[in-house]
N, C-alpha and C positions, 0 to 999 in steps of 0.2 A: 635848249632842253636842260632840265634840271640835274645835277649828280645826284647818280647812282648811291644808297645808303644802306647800309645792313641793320637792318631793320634789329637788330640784337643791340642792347643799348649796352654792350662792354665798351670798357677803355680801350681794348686791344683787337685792331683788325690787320686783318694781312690777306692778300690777291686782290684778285676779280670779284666783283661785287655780282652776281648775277641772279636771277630769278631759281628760285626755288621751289617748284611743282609738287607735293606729296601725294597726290592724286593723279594716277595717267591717265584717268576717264575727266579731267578735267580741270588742264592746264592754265587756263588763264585762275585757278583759284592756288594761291602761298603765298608766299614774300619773299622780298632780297635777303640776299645772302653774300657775307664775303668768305670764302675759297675757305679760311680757319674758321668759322662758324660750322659751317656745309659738311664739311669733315668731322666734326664732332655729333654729327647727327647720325653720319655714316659710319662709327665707330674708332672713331680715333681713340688712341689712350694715351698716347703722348704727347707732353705739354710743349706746345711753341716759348721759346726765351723771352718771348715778349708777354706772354702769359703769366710769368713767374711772378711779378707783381701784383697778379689779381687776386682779390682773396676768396676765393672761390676753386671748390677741386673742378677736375673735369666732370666729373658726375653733376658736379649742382650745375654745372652751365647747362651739359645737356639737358639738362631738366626745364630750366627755363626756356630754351631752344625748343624742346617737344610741345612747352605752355602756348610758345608764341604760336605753332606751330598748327596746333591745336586751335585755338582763337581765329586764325586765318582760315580754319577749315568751319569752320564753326558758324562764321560771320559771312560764309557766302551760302548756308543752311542744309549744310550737310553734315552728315556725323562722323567724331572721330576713326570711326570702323571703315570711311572710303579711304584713307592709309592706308597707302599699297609700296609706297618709295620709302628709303630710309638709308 
């Protein structure tokens, strides 16, 4: 079986890589996620030490985070609007 990848292309990951669902009426549609990705979706504001090198704030990650996020909802043709998780 292939490893597991956070589908977020930073330098910096940290946990459990796991599935990522934004839609509860339709689980097998998101992407991976590592545990510091997952968390910044869910509102984290504070930076991991391993973060401190990226040059990006937490705002722009999340941002690209909701992109990819968006894309994966998007590409199995449904709209932004069945975001129900976060």
């Amino acid at each position: 079986m292939a490893e597991l990848k956070c589908s977020y292309s930073c330098p910096f990951h940290r946990g459990k890589i796991e599935w990522h669902h934004p839609c509860s009426e339709y689980p097998d549609v998101g992407l991976y996620l590592c545990e510091a990705h997952h968390s910044l979706l869910q509102g984290r504001h504070v930076r991991y030490q391993g973060e401190i090198l990226i040059d990006l704030t937490l705002q722009q990650m999340k941002a690209d985070l909701v992109k990819l996020e968006r894309h994966a909802v998007e590409n199995a043709g449904l709209t932004y609007d069945s975001i129900d998780k976060h």
